[in-house]
C-alpha positions in Angstrom: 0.0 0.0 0.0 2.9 2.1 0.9 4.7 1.7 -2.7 1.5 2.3 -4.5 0.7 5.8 -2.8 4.1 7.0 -3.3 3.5 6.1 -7.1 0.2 7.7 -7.1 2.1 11.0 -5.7 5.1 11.0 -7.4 2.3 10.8 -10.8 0.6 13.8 -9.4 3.7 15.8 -8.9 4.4 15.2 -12.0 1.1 16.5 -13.4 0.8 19.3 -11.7 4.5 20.4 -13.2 3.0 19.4 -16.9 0.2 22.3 -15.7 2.7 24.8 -14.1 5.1 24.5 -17.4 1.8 25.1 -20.2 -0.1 27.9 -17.7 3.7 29.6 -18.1 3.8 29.1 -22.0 0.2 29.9 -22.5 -0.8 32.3 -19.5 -4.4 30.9 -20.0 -5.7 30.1 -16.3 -9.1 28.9 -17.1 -7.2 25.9 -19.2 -5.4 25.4 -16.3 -8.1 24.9 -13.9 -10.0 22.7 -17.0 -6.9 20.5 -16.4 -7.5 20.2 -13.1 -10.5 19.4 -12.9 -10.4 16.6 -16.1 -7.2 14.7 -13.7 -9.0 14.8 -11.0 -11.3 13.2 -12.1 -9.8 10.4 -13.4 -8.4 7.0 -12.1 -5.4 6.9 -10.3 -4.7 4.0 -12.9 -4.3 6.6 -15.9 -1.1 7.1 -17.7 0.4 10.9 -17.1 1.0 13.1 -20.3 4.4 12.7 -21.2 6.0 15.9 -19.6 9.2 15.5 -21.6 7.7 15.9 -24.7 5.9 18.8 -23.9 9.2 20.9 -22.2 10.6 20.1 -26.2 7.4 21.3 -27.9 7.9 24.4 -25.3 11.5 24.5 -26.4 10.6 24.6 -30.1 7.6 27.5 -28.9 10.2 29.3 -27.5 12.9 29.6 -30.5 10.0 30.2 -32.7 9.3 33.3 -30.7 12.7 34.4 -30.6 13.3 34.0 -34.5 9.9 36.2 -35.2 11.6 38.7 -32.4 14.2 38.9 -33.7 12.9 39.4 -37.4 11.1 41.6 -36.2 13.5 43.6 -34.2 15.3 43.4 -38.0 12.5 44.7 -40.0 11.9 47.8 -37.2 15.8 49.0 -37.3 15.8 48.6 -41.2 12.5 51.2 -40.8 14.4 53.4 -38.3 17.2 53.8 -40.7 14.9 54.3 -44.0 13.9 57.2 -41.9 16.9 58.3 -41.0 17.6 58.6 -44.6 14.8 60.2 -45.7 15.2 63.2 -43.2 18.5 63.7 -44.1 17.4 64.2 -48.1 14.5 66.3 -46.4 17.3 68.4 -44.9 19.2 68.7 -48.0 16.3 69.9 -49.9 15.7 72.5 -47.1 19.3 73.4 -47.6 18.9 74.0 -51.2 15.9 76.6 -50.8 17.6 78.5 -48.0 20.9 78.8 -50.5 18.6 80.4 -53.1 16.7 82.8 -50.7 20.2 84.4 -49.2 21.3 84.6 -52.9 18.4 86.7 -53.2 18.5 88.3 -50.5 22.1 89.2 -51.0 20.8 90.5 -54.6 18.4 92.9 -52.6 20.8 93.8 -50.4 23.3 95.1 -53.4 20.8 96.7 -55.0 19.9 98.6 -51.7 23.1 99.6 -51.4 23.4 100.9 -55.1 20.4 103.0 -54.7 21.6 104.5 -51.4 24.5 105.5 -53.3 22.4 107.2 -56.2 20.3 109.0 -53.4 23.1 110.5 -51.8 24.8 111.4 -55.1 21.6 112.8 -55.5 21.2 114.6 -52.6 24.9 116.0 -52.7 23.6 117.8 -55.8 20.7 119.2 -54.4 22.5 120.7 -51.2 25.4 122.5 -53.9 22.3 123.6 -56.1 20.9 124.9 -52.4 23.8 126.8 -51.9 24.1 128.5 -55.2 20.4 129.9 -55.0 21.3 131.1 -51.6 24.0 132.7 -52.1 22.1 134.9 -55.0 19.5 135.3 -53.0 18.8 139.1 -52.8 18.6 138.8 -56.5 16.3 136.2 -56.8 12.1 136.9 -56.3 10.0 135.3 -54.8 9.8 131.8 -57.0 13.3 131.4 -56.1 12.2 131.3 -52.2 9.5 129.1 -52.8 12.1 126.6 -55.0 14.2 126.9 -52.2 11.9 126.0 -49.5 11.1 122.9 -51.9 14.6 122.2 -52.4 14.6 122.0 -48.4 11.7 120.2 -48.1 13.0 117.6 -50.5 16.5 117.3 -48.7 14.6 116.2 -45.6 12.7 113.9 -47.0 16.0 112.4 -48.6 17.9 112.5 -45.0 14.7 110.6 -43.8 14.3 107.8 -46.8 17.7 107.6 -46.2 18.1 106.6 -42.2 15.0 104.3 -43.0 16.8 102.3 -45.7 20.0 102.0 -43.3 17.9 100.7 -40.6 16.1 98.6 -43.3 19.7 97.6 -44.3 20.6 96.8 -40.6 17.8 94.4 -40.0 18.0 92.8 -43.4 21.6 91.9 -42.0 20.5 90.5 -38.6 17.7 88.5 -40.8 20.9 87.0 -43.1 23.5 86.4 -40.5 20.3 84.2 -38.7 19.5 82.1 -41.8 23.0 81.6 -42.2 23.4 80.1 -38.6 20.3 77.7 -39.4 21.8 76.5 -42.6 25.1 75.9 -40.4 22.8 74.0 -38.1 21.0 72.1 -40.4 24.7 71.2 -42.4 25.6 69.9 -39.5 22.7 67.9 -38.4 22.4 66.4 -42.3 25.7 65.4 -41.7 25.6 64.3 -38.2 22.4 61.9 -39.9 24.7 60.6 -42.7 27.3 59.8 -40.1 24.9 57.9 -37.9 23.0 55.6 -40.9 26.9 54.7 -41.5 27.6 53.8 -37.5 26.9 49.9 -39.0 29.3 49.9 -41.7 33.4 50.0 -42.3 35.6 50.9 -44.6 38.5 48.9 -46.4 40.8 51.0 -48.0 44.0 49.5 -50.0 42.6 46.2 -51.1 43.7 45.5 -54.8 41.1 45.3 -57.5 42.4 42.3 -59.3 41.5 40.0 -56.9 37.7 40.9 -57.1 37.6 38.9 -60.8 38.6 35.8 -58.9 36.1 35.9 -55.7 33.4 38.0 -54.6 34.3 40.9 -52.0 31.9 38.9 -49.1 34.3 36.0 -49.4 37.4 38.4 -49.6 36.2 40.1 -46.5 35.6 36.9 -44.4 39.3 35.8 -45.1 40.7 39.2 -44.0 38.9 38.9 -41.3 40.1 34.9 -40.4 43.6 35.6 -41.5 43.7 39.0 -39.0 41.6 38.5 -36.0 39.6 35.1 -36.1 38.2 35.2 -32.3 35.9 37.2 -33.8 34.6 34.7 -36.4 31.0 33.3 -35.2 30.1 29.7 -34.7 30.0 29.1 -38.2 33.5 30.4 -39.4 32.2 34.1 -40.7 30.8 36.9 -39.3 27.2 38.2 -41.1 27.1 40.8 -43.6 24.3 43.1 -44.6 26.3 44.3 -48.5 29.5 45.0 -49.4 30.5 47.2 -52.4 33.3 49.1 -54.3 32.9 53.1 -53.8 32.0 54.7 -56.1 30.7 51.8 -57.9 32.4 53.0 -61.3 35.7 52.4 -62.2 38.0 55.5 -63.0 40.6 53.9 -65.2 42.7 57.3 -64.5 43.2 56.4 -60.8 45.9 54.8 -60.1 44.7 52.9 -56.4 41.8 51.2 -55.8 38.5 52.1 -54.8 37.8 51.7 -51.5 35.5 48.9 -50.2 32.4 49.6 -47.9 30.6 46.6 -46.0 27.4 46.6 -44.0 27.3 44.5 -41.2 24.0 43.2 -39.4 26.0 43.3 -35.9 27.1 46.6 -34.6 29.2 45.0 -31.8 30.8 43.0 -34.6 31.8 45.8 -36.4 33.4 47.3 -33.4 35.4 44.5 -32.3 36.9 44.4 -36.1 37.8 48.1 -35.7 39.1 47.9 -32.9 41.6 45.3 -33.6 42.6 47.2 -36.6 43.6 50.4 -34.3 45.9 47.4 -32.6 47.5 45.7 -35.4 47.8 46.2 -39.4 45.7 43.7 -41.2 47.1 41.8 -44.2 45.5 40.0 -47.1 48.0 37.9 -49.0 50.8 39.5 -48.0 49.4 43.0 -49.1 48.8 46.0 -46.2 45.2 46.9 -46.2 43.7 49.8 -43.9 40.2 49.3 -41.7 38.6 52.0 -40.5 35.6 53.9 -39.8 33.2 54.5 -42.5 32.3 58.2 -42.2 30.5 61.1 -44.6 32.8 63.0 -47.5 32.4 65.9 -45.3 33.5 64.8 -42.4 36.1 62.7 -44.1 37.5 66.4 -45.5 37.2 67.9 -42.0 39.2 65.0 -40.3 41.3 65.3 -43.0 42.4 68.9 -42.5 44.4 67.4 -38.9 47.0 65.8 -41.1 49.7 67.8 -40.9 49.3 68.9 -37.3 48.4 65.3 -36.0 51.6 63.9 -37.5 53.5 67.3 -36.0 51.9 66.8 -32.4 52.5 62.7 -32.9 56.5 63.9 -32.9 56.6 66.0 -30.2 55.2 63.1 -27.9 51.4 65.0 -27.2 49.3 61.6 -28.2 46.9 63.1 -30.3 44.0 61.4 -31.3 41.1 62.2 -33.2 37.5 61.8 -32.0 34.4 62.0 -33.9 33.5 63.7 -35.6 36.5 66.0 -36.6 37.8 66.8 -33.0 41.2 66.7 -32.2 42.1 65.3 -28.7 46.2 65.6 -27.6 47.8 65.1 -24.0 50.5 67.7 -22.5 52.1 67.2 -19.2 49.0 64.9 -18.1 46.7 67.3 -19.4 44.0 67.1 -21.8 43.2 69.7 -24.2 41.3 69.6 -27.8 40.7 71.6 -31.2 37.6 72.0 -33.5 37.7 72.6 -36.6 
């Protein structure tokens, strides 16, 4: 009797985990409680659902869910950076039509000026015509007084147009230097955008043409990346790549070194751990030197670019510059930090 109740138990624990595991993948309560109330009421002779197979159906539930999260997780970043991109041509357009309003308004702005300088030619003529008349004054009647006092009136109205068209000028010049800071602003956010779709991607730069007619740059890339830092490789021996390309995708035939290569990759952290171990070491691929590094807008490229000469300078007299995005220049003197902005 003793045996048989500990079987009966040891069945019933074992049901009510079968209940605890489906309530958790479900979350339905009332089938739960249906369960219940079906075991209970059968014989204590009854075979017990086999619990093992359900925890691998959960399994397979679970792995299902985490694929279509992750799909989706895929599909809402791809979204993200569609918009991204469209803002940033948004911002360029708005760039375009505030470059043809300050041409304009520089247009109004000289012709202002020309016709202040006509007005006061003008009204230099007017004040040595003034002078004349008054001087014969006695011999004129009294037309020449009343032409005088018009010539008078007239100047005043001059000295007035003409302190309203300087102040005119004035504001039109607070309005200009203000568009031109919000242009700044928005050249800098466009370009801030463009850098940001790009956080995903890096940029090969010395890798020779020729060997693109004998394998495809994805299969190029994954052997750079196994001949130069393989801890990095996934479980499968590669890491995942969005694209890869040549830039700009037409072939100069008057430049003399290759085009760079640009690749996409679905994992940011992978991307960083390649760049980093670039900053470390030089890669190689068969036996030729090529250079990793960030991939970044032309802009930005040009600004970085500018630090050249007085990177290299600061590099000899032992200051340990270093550039930080996105064109700032960061250098260490007597344990002190300083930086420069172009």
């Amino acid at each position: 009797m003793g045996s048989k109740e500990g079987v009966n138990l040891s069945k019933q624990q074992k049901k009510k985990k079968e209940i605890t595991i489906d309530s958790f993948c479900t979350g339905n309560e009332q089938r739960v409680n249906e369960t219940e109330r079906e075991e209970s009421a059968k014989e204590k002779s009854e075979i017990p659902v086999n619990w093992i197979q359900a925890l691998e159906e959960l399994k397979m539930q679970f792995k299902t869910q985490l694929r279509e999260a992750e799909d989706n997780w895929e599909k809402n970043l791809k979204t993200k950076i569609s918009h991204q991109e469209t803002e940033a041509l948004e911002l360029k357009q708005e760039n375009g039509v505030l470059k043809a309003k300050i041409n304009q308004l520089q247009n109004e702005a000289k012709e202002m000026k020309d016709e202040a300088k006509k007005m006061k030619d003008e009204k230099k003529e007017m004040k040595d015509d003034l002078q004349r008349k008054s001087d014969q004054k006695e011999k004129d009647d009294q037309k020449t007084k009343d032409e005088i006092q018009s010539l008078r009136t007239r100047i005043q109205q001059l000295e007035s147009s003409d302190l309203t068209r300087q102040q005119d000028t004035i504001k039109q010049n607070h309005k200009n230097e203000k568009i031109e800071e919000n242009m700044k602003h928005l050249i800098h956010k466009t370009e801030d955008l463009e850098n940001r779709s790009r956080r995903d991607n890096l940029r090969i730069v010395g890798l020779p043409e020729d060997h693109d007619k004998r394998k495809s740059l994805d299969i190029i890339l994954q052997e750079i990346i196994k001949e130069n830092c393989p801890d990095i490789l996934e479980q499968e021996g590669k890491v995942e790549i969005d694209r890869i390309h040549r830039s700009p995708p037409v072939l100069n035939p008057q430049l003399t070194t290759p085009r760079n290569v640009i690749a996409k990759f679905k994992n940011y952290q992978t991307k960083e751990k390649i760049l980093q171990a670039a900053k470390k070491k030089s890669f190689r691929y068969q036996g030729t030197i090529v250079r990793i590094t960030q991939d970044l807008a032309a802009s930005t490229l040009k600004k970085r670019k500018a630090w050249n000469t007085i990177f290299w300078k600061a590099r000899e007299l032992g200051l340990q510059p270093r550039i930080n995005y996105p064109a700032q220049l960061l250098y260490s003197y007597r344990g002190k930090y300083g930086h420069s902005t172009k």
